[in-house]
ZAZA-547302 format. One line per field, with one value per residue: residue in one letter; x negated, y negated, z negated of N, C-alpha, C in turn. Coordinates in steps of 0.001 Angstrom, whole numbers, plus 500000, padded with zeros to 6 digits. Layout:
N
residuo = (A:...);
n.u = (X:...);
n.v = (Y:...);
n.w = (Z:...);
ca.u = (X:...);
ca.v = (Y:...);
ca.w = (Z:...);
c.u = (X:...);
c.v = (Y:...);
c.w = (Z:...);
END
This chain:
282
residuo = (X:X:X:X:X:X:X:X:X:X:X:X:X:X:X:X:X:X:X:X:X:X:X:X:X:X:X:X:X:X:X:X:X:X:X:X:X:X:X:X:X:X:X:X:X:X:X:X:X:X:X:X:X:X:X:X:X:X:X:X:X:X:X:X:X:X:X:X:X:X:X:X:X:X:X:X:X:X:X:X:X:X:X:X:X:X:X:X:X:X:X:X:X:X:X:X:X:X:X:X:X:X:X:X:X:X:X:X:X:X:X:X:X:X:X:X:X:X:X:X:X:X:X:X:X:X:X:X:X:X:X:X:X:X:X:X:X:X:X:X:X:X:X:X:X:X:X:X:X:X:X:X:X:X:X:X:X:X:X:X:X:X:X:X:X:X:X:X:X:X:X:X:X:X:X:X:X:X:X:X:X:X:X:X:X:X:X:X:X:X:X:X:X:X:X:X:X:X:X:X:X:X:X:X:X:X:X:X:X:X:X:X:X:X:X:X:X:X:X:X:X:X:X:X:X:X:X:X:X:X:X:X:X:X:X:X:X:X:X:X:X:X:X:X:X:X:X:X:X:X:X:X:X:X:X:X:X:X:X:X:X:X:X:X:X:X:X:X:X:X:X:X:X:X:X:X:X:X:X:X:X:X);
n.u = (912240:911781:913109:915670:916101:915922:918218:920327:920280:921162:923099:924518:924019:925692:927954:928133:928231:930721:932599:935493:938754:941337:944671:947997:951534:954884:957273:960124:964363:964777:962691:960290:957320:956033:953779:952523:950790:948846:948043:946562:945694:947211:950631:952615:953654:955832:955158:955935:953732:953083:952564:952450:951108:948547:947761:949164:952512:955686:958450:961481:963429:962637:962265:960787:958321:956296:954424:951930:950639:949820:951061:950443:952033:953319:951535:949157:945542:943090:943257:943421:944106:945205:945074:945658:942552:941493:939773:940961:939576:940203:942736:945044:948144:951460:954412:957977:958839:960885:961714:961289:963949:963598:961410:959045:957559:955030:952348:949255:946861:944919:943711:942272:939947:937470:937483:938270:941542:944089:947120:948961:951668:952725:951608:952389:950215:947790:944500:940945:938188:934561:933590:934537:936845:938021:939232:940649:943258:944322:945543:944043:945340:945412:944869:946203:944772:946435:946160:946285:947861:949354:949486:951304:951330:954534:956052:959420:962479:965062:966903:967785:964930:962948:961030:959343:957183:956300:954739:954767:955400:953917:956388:956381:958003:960292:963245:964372:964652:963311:963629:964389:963037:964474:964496:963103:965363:967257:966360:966297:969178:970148:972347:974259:972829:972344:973561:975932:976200:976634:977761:977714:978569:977328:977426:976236:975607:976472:978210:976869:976536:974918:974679:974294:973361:973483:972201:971468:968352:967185:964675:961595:958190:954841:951627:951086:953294:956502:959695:963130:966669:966344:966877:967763:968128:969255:969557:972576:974238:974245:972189:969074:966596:964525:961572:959638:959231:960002:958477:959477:959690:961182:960328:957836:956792:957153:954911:951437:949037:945520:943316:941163:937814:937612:939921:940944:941489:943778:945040:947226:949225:951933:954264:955766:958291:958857:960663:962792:966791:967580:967082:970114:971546:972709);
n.v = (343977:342624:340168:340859:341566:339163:338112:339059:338804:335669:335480:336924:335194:332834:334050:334180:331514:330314:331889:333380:332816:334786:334368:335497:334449:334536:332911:331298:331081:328835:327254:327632:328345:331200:332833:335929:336774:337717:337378:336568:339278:340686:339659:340198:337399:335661:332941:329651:327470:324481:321711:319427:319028:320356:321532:324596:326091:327873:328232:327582:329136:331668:334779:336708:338241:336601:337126:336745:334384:332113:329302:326154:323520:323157:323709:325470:326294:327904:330094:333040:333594:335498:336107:337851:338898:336312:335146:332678:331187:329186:328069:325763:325632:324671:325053:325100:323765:323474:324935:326301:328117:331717:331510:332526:330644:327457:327170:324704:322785:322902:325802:324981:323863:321791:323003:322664:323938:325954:325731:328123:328522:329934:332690:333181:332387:331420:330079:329767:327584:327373:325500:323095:324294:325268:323223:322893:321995:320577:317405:314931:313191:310641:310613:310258:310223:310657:310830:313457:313782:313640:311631:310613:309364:307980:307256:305827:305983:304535:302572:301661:301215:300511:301138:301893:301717:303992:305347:308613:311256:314099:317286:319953:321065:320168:321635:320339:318284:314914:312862:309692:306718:304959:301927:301727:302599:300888:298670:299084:299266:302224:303506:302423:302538:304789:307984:309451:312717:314252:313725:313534:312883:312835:312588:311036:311656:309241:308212:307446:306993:309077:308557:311146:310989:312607:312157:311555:310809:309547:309780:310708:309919:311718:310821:311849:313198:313228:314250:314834:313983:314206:315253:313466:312367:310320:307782:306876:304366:304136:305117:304515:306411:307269:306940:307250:308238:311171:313832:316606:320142:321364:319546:320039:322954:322820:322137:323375:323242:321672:321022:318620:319105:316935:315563:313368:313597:314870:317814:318146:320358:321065:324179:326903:326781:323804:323181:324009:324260:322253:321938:322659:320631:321931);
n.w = (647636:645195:646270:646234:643840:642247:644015:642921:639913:640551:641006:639185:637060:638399:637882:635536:634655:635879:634410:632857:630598:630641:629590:629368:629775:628719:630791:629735:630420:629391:630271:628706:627659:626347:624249:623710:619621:617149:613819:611616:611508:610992:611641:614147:616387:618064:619607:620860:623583:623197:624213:623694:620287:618674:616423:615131:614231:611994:612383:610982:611469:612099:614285:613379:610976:609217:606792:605820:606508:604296:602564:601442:600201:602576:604361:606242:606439:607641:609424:611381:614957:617318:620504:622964:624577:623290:620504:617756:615584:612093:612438:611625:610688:610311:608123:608802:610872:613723:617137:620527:622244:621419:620308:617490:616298:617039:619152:620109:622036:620421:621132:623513:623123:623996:625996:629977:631078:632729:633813:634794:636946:638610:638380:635446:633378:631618:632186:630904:631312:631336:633019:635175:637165:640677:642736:644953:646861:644778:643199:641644:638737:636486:633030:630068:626838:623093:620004:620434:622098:625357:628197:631216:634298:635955:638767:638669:640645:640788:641908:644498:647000:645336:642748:639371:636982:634677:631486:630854:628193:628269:627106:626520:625041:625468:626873:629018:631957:632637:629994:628829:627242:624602:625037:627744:628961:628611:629360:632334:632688:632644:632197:633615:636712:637230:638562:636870:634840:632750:629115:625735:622413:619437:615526:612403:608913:608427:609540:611832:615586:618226:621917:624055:627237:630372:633737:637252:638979:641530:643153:641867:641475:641450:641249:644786:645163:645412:643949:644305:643401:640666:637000:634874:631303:628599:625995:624364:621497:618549:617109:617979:618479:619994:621124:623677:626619:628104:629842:630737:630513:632207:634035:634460:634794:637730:638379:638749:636518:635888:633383:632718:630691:629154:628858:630260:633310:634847:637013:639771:641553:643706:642376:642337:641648:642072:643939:642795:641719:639183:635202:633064:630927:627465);
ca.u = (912869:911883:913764:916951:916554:916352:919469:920932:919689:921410:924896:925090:924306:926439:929182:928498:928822:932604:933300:936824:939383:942984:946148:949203:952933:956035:958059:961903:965075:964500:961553:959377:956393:955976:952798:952282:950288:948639:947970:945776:945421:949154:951666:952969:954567:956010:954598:955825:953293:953775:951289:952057:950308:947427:947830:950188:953400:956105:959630:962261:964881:961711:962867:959483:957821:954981:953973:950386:950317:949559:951566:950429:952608:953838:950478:947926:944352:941627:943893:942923:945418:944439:945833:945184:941307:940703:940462:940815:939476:940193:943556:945997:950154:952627:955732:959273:959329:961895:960368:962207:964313:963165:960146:958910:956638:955127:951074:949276:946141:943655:943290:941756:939210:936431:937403:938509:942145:944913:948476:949378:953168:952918:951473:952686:949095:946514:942994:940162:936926:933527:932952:935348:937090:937782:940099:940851:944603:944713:945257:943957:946010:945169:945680:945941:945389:946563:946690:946270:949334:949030:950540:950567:951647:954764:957162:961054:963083:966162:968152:967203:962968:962239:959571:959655:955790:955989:954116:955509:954657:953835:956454:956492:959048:961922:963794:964876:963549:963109:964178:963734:963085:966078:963579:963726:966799:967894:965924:966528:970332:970420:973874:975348:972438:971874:975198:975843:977013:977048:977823:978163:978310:976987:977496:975401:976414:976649:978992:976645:976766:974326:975719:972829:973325:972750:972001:970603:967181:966685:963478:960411:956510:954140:951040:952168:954384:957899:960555:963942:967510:966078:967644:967099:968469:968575:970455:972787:974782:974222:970782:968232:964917:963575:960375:958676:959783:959346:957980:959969:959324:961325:959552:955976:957321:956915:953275:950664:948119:944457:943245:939747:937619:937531:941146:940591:941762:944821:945028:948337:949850:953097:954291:956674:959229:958534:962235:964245:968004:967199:967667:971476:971053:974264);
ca.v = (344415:341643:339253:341747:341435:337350:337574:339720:337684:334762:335661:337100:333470:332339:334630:334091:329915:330326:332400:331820:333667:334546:334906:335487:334130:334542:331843:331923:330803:327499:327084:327460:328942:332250:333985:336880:336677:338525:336233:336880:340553:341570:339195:339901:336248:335219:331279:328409:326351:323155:320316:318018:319199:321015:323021:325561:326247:328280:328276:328431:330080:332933:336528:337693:337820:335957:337006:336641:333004:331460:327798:325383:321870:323669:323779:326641:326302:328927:331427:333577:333951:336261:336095:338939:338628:335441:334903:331556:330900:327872:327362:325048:326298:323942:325256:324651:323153:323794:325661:326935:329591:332926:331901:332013:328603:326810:326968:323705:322616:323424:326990:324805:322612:321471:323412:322791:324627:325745:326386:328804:328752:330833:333631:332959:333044:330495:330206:328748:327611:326526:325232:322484:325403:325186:322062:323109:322121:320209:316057:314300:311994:309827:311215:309178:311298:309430:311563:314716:314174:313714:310690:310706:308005:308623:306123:306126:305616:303828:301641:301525:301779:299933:301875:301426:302436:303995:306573:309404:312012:315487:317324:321354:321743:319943:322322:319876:317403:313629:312292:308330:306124:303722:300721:302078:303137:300007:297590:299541:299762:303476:304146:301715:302928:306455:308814:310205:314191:314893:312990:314194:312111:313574:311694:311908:311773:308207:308055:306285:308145:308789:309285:311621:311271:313380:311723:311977:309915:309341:310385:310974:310248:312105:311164:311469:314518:312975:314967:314485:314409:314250:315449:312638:312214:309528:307976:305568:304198:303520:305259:304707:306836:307614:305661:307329:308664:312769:314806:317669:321554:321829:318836:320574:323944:322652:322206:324068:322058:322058:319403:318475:319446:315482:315335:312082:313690:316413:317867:318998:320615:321966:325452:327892:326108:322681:322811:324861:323876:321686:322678:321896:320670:322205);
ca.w = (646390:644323:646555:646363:642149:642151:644180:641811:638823:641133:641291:637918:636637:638791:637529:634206:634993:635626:633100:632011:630005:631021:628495:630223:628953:629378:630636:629492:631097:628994:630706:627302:627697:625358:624074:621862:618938:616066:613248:610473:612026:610520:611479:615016:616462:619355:619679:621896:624005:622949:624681:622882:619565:618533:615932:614726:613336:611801:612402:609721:612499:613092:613962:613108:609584:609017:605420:605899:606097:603068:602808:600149:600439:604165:605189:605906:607223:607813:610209:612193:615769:618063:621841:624264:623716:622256:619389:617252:614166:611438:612605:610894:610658:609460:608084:608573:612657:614859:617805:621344:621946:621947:619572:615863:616240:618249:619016:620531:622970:620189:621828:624441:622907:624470:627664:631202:631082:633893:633303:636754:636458:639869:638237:634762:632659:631446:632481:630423:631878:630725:634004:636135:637997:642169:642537:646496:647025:644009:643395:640256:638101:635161:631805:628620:625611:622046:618733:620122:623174:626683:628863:632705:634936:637128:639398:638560:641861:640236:642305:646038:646901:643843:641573:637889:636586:633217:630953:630509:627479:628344:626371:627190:624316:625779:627931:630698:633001:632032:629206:628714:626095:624556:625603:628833:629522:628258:630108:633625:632834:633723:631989:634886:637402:637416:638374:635295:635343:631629:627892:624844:621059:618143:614719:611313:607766:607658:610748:613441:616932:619339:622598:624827:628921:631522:635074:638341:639307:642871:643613:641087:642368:640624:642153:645904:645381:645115:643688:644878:642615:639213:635630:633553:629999:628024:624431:623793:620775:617295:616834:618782:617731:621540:621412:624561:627759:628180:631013:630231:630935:633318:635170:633797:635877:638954:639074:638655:636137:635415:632602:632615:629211:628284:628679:630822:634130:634921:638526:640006:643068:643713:642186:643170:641051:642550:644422:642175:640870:637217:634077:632562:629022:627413);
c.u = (912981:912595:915580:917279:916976:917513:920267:921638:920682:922602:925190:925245:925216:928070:929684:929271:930233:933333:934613:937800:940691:943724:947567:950084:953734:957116:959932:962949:965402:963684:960289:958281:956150:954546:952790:950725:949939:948143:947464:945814:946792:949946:951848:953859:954449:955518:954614:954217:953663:952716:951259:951970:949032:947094:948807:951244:954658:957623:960584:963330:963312:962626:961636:958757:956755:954037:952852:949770:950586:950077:951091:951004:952758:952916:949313:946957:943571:942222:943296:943971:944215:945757:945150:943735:940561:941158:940027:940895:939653:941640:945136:947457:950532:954312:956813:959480:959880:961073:961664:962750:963470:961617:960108:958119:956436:952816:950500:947984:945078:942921:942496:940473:937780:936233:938182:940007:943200:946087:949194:950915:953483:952650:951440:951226:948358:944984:941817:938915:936004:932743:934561:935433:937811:939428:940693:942547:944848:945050:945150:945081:945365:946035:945372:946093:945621:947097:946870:947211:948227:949975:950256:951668:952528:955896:958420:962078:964413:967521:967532:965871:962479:961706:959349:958803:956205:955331:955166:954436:955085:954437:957286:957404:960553:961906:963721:964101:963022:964072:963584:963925:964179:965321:963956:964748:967889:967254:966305:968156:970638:971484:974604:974273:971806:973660:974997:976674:977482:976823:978397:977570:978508:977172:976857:976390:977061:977696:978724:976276:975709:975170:974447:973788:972637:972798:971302:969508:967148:966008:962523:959493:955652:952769:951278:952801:955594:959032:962421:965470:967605:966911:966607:968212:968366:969546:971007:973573:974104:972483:969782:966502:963979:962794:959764:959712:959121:959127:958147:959739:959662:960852:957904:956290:956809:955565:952723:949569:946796:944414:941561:939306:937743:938568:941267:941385:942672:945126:946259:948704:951023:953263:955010:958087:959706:960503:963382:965131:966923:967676:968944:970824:972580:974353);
c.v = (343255:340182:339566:341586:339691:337043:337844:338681:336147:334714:336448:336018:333163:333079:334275:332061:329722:331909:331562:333242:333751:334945:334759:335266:334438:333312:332480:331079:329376:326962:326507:328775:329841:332831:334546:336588:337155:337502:336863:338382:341138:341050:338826:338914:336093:333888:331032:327569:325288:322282:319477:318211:319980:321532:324191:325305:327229:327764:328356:329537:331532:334241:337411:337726:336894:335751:336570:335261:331976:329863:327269:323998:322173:323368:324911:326636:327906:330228:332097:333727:334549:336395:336929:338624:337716:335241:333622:331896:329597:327911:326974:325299:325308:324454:324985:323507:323796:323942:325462:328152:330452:332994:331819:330918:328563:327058:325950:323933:323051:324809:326642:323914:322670:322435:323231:323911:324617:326151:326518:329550:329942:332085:334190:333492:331396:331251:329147:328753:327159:325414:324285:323657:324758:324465:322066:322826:321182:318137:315427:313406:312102:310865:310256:309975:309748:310450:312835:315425:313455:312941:310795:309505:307934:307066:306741:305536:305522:303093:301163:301955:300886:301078:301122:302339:302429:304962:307527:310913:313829:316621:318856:322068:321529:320124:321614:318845:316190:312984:310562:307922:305139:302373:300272:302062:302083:298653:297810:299704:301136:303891:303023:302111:304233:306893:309935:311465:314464:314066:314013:313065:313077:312235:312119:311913:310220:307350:307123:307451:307603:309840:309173:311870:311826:312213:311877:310702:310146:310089:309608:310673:310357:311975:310611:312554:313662:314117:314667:314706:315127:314533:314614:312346:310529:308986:306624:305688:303951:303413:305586:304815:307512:306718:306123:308095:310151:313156:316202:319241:322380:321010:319698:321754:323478:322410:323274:322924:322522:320844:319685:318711:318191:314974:313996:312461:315215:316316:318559:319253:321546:323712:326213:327396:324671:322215:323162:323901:323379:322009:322069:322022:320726:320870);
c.w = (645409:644734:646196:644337:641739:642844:643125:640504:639235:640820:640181:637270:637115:638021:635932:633722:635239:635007:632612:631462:630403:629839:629153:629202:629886:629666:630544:630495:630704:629188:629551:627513:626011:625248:622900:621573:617936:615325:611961:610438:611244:610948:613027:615733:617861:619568:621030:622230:623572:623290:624268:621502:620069:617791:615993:613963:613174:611719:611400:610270:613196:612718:613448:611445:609740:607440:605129:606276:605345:602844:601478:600824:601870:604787:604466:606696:607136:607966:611441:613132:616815:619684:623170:623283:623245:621504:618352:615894:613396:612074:611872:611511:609457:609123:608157:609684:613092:615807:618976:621053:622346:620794:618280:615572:617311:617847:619929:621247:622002:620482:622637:624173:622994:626040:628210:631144:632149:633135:634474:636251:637571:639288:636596:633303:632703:631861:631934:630926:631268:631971:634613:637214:639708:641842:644543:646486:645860:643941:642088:639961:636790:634130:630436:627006:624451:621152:619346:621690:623971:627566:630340:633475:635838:637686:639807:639903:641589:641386:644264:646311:646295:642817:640423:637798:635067:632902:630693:629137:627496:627237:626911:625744:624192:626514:629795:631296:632277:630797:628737:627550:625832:625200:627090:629698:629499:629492:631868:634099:633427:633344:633062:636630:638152:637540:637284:635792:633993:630419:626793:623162:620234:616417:613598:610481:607507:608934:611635:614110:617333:620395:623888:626363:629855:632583:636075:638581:640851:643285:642233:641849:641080:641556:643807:646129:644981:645308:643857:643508:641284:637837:634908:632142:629418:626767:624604:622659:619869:616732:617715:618485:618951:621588:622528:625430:627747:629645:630644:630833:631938:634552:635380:635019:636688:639467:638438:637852:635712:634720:632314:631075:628229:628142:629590:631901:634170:636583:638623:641565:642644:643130:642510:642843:641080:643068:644072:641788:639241:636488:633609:631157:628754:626149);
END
């Protein structure tokens, strides 16, 4: 009996040791990750994922109200957001960001802080752990946090089996695949080395153009998953304000990611979305 209670006792510890919380989203046809939200216990919001912050924010294009958060100088601390059953306290909303479609802001990685988190595109839900959760199938890569974002390390397959190593910044609020930096894009010649599918020039008030390109990439290596006939983006003309290269949402899709609690290490393996058609950026 008393061996039958210390098992007991055994495997409840144990149960309680991977303890982890799920919140399910919805992903949209812009491949923007959606979760509902109650927000200072009145103010029902739809909120974007966005990985590359970490706090909160409010939309000026929201369909939802949001009376109940208090802005001084478009900033409000000490909120309460509540998601399925966790619930975050202290958290900082900035007013007046542009968000994705379909949402009234955008909410960031501080939901996750100081834990071990997954983002299972297969079964469209997060999972938070207190524990490094079962890494079976999975393959580490380097992660470089800086201010809060998230860089990962991938090789651009440009112009024959030449590999072009750059960072790329984890950015789960632009729709489509890769988007490069003018630096980049400039030094690699990809408006004479990429087959271009789609252009379009926009102009400001002060009549200098930027003129944003679609194109195809070769092959991607993430890791050693290589991705085949890439949507990459990238800017040319007058103004050039692309300082970093993106890893866009619809590249993010395709895996399945866990990110260690120290942010140091992110594990990925293929997801169900790994071979789909790419996103068109209209």
């Amino acid at each position: 009996m008393l061996k039958k209670v210390s098992f007991l006792l055994l495997f409840s510890a144990g149960l309680l040791v991977q303890a982890q919380q799920t919140i399910p989203f919805r992903l949209t046809k812009h491949n923007n990750i959606i979760v509902k939200t109650l927000v200072n216990k009145k103010d029902s919001l739809d909120l974007m994922f966005q990985i590359a912050m970490k706090d909160a924010s409010i939309s000026p294009d929201r369909q939802r109200k949001a009376d109940h958060i208090i802005f001084k100088d478009e900033i409000s601390d000490r909120n309460t957001v509540q998601i399925g059953k966790l619930v975050l306290n202290n958290v900082r909303f900035f007013d007046n960001e542009l968000t994705g479609h379909e949402a009234d802001g955008k909410i960031g990685t501080g939901m996750f802080t100081g834990k071990a988190f997954k983002i299972d595109y297969d079964n469209n839900k997060f999972e938070i752990y207190d524990k490094q959760p079962d890494l079976k199938g999975y393959q580490a890569i380097m992660l470089l946090s800086e201010g809060g974002q998230f860089f990962i390390n991938a090789d651009s397959v440009i112009d024959g089996d030449q590999q072009q190593e750059a960072y790329f910044l984890l950015q789960s609020g632009y729709s489509g695949g890769l988007l490069y930096s003018n630096d980049f894009a400039a030094e690699k010649e990809l408006d004479k080395k990429l087959k271009i599918t789609g252009e379009k020039t926009l102009k400001n008030s002060s009549g200098k153009s930027v003129i944003t390109k679609q194109g195809t990439l070769p092959f991607m290596k993430v890791g050693n998953l290589v991705l085949k006939d890439v949507s990459a983006g990238f800017f040319t003309g007058d103004l050039k304000n692309q300082t970093v290269n993106y890893f866009g949402a619809d590249m993010m899709r395709r895996f399945n990611w866990i990110f260690d609690a120290d942010r140091k290490t992110a594990y990925i393996k293929p997801s169900r979305y790994f071979s789909e058609p790419y996103y068109k950026i209209n």
